[in-house]
C-alpha positions as CSV (number, residue, x, y, z in Angstrom):
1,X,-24.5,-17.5,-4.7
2,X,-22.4,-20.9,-5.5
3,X,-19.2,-21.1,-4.4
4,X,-17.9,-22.4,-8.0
5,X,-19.6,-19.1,-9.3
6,X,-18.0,-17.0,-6.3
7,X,-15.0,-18.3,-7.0
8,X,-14.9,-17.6,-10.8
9,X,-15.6,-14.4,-10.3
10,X,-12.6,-13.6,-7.8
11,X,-10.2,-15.5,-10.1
12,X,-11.3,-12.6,-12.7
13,X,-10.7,-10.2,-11.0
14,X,-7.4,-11.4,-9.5
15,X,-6.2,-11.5,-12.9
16,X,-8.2,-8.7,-14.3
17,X,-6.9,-6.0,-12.3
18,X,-3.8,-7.8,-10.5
19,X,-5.5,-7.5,-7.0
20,X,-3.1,-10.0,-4.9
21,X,-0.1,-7.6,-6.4
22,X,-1.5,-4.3,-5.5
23,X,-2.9,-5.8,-1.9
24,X,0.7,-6.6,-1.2
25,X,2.2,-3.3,-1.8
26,X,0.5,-1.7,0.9
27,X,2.0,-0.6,4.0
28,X,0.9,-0.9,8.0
29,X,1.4,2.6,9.5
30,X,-0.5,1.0,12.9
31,X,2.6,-0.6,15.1
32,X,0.1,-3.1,16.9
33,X,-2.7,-4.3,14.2
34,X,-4.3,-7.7,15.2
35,X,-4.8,-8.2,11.6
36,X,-3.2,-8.3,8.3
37,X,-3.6,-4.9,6.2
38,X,-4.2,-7.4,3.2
39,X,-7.2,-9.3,4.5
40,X,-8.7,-6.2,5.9
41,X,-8.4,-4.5,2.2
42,X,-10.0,-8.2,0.8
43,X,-13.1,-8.3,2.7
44,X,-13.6,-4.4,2.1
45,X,-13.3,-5.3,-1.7
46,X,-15.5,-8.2,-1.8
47,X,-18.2,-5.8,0.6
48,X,-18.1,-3.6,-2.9
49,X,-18.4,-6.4,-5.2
């Protein structure tokens, strides 16, 4: 896949269905996560795509 193409299609859907807002609402319920609940809910969504 090229990159220019892969990144098209994330700009879509950024502004398509308002991902960066909604990724940004969640909430950590864990008290000591070594990573971000927002990139852990990105590379799950770009797994599905």
């Amino acid at each position: 896949m090229n990159k220019s193409y892969l990144k098209q299609m994330l700009t879509y859907f950024s502004k398509v269905y308002h991902l960066g807002e909604k990724i940004n609402t969640l909430n950590k319920k864990r008290v000591k996560s070594p990573f971000e609940i927002s990139t852990i809910t990105f590379v799950v969504l770009f797994a599905f795509m």
